[in-house]
N, C-alpha and C positions, 0 to 999 in steps of 0.2 A: 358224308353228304353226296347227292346223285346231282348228274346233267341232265334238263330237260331234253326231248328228243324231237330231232326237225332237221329241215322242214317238212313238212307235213301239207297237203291241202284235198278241201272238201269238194269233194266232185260233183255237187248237185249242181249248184251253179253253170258248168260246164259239160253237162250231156246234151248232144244235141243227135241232129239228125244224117250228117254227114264224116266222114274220116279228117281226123281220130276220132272224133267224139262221139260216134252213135256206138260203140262198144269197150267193153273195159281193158281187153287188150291194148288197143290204141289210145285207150286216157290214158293207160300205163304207161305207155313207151313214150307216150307225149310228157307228161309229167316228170319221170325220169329225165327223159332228156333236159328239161327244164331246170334238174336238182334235186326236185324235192324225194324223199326217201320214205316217207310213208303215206296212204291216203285215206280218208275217210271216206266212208262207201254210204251213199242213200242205199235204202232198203225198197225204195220203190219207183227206180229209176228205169227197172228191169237191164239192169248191169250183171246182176247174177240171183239165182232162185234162192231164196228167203227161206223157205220151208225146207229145201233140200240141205242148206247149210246148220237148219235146227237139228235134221233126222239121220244124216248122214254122214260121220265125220270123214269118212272116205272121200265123200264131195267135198268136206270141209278142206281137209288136207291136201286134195287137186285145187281148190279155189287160192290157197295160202299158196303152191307149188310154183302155180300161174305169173303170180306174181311177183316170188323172188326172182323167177328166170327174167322177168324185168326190170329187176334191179331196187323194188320198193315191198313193202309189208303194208297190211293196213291196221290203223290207228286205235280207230272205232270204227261199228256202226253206225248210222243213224236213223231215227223216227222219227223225226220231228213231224211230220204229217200226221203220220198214226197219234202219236201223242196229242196232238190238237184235239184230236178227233174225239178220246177219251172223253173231254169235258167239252159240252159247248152249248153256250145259253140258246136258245131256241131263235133270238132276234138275227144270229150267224148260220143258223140252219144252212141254208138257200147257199151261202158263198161254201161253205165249209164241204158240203155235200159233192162239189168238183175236185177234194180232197180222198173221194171214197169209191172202193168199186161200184159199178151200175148197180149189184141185185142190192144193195145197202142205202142207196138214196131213198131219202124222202121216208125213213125208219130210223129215226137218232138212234133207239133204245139196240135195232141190229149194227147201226154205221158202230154204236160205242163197244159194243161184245166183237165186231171186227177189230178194232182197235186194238183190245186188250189183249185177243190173241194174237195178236202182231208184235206187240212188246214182249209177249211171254215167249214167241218166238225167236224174237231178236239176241233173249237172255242165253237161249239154248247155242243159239249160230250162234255168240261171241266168245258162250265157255269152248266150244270145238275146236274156233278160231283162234283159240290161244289169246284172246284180249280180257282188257281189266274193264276198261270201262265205256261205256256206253251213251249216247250224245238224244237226249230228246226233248221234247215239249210236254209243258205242264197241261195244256188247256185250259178254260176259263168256265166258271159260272158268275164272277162278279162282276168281270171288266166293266159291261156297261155302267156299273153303278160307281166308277174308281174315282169320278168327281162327284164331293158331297150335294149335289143340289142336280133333283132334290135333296132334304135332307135324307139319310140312309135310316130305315126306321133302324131298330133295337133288334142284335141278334142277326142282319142279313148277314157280312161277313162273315161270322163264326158259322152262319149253317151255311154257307158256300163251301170252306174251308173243311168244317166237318164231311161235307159229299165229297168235296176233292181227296179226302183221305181214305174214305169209303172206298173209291173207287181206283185207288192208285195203292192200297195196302197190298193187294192182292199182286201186283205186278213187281212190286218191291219183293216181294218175298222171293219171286222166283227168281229175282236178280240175287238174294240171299243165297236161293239154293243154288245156283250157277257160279256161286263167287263172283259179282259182274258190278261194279259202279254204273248206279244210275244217275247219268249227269243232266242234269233239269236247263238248258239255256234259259237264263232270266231273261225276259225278252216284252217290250210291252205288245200288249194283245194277248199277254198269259197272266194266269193267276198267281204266278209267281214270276215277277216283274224285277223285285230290287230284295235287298237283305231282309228287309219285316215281312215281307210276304214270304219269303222263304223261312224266315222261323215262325211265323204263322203254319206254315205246314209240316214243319220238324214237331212241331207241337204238337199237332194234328195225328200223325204220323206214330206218335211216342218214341221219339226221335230213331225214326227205323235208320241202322247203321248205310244200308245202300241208297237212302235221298243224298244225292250230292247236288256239287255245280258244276255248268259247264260254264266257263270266266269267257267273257265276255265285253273287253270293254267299251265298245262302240255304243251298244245300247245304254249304256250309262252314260256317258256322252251327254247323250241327245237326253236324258233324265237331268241333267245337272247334279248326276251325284260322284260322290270324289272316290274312282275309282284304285287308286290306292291303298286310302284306307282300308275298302271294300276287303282287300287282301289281307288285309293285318288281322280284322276280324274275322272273316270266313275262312282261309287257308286252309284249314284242317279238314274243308267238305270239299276244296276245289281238287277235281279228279281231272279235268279237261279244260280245254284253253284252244277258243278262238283268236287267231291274230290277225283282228280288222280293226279298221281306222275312219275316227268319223271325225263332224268338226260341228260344232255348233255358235254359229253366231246370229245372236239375235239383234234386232234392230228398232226403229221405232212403229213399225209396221206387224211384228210375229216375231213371237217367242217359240216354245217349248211345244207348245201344242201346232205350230205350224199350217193352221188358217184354212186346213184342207186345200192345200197345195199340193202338184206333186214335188217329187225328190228332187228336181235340179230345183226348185225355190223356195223349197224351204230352208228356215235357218238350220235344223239340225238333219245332218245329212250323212250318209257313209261315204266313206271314200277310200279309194286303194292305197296301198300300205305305202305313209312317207306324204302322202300328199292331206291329210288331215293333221288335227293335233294331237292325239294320243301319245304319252310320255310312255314309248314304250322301254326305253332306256329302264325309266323306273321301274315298268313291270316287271321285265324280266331281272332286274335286283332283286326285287321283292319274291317273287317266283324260288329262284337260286338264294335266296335268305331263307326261306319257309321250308326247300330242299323237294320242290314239287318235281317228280321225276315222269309225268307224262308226256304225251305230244305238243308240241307248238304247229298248229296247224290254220292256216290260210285258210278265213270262210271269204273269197271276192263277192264286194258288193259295191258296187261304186256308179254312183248317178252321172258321171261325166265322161270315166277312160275304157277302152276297150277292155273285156275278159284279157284276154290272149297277152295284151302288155300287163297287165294288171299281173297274171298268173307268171309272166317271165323274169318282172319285178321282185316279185314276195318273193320267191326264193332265197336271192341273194340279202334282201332283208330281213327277214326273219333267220341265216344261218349267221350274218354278222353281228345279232340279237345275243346269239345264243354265248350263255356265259356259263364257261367250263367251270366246274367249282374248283376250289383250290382243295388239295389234301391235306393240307399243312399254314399252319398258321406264319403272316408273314414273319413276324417277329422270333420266328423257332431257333434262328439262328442264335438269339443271345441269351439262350435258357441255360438257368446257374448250374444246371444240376444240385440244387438245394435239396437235403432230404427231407422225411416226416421231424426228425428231430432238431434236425436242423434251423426249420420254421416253428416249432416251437420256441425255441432258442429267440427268433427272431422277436417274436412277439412277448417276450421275458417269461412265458411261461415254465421252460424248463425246472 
């Protein structure tokens, strides 16, 4: 059995425009100093060239260099943006399009072919980079229709799902050819939200080996679905694992859907790690039962505490999280040395 690896944390959240944060040298040596030992890089943060880490492993190899001389590796990629981008119902056009280079707006059919070579990119910079698996978004063509009413005629999901597969075959593969986990974050505002829309798509897919997960449980959360079990059944697909913290309480005012409020008032909310309710004790059991050997990596999102505490916090929570596996069973000390015959014997079959 293996130990997950952490801590870990996702730097989108934290690029900004002044030191540390308007470069990746300085995320590093901030981060580090902080604890955490691995990071997860946006691909379009302009932290480092995207293209040159797919065509050059020489860059690859200085970009990886860079880093340990600061004392951390990185975990994953990520595309979540690009990914969006893939799929997106035409009623999202207009928001999504501030997602996209200039010459790509207002052309879904070029924003989406940008897209795809961005992930096919991403497969290439992560096999150079020496990583397994890969952190993105599904995008959507159903969302708008995810409440029945109206009612959904006959066949809209399946042909949503059917183009989702269309369009996402081709990008799997080259995660196939690269060796690269493609880890999907279920996330709502994507078409794969919770476990059925994700075997909706496995299906779709014909269950291509590289759709994975990336574990998530904040967004489940705020679903009302029991993120435990989540693991017991899906385990075998989860390649990746954000460790954020939400809390959901509803009232006699707003539920689940949250009234189009923002984040401080609605009931279901993120929040920094320790100050929501996510049983993460449990996860990480479950995680270390299942023998999941990736990153444990800090995605901060939180409507009330500062980045900067938030990001100084998760370290040390997420490292006293982490649960070393044992080698050996506790009980090993009182084994009989009984042999094959001997248990024979025991059971009168001799």
């Amino acid at each position: 059995m293996k130990t997950l690896k952490g801590p870990g944390l996702f730097l989108a959240q934290f690029v900004g425009t002044t030191a540390p944060f308007d470069n990746l040298d300085g995320l590093a040596s901030w981060a580090a100093d902080l604890g955490y030992k691995g990071l997860q890089l946006p691909t379009t943060a302009g932290l480092f060239d995207l293209e040159k880490a797919a065509t050059s492993q020489t860059y690859a190899d200085e970009l990886t260099g860079r880093l340990a001389e600061k004392g951390v590796v990185i975990t994953e990629l990520s595309t979540h943006l690009q990914g969006q981008l893939v799929a997106v119902h035409p009623a999202y056009d207009a928001l999504f399009d501030g997602f996209a280079p200039a010459e790509v707006r207002g052309n879904p059919s070029a924003r989406t072919a940008w897209a795809t070579e961005q992930l096919k990119l991403a497969a290439q910079a992560s096999r150079n980079l020496g990583l397994k698996a890969h952190a993105s978004f599904s995008g959507a063509l159903a969302w708008p229709y995810v409440y029945p009413w109206p009612q959904r005629p006959a066949g809209l999901v399946e042909a949503a799902f059917e183009e989702l597969a269309k369009r996402w075959t081709p990008i799997l593969d080259a995660y196939e050819e690269a060796g690269v986990d493609l880890c999907f974050e279920l996330h709502p505002g994507e078409d794969l939200h919770d476990g059925v829309t994700f075997e909706r798509f496995l299906e779709a897919t014909g269950n291509h080996p590289r759709a994975n997960i990336l574990y998530d449980p904040s967004h489940f959360v705020l679903q009302a679905l029991d993120y435990l079990q989540f693991i017991d059944i899906y385990h075998d697909r989860i390649r990746a694992f954000h460790v954020k913290d939400a809390e959901l309480q509803v009232s006699g005012r707003s539920g689940v859907y949250g009234g189009y409020q923002g984040w401080v008032d609605r009931p279901g909310r993120f929040r920094s790690l320790g100050d929501g309710t996510v049983d993460f004790k449990g996860i990480f059991s479950k995680l270390a039962q299942y023998d999941f050997d990736g990153w444990a990596v800090l995605e901060w999102e939180c409507a009330l505490k500062h980045p900067e505490q938030g990001a100084a916090e998760g370290a040390a929570f997420i490292r006293d999280h982490i649960i070393r596996v044992t080698e050996h069973a506790f009980d090993d000390f009182a084994q009989s040395g009984v042999d094959h015959a001997a248990n024979l014997k025991l059971l009168g079959l001799n």
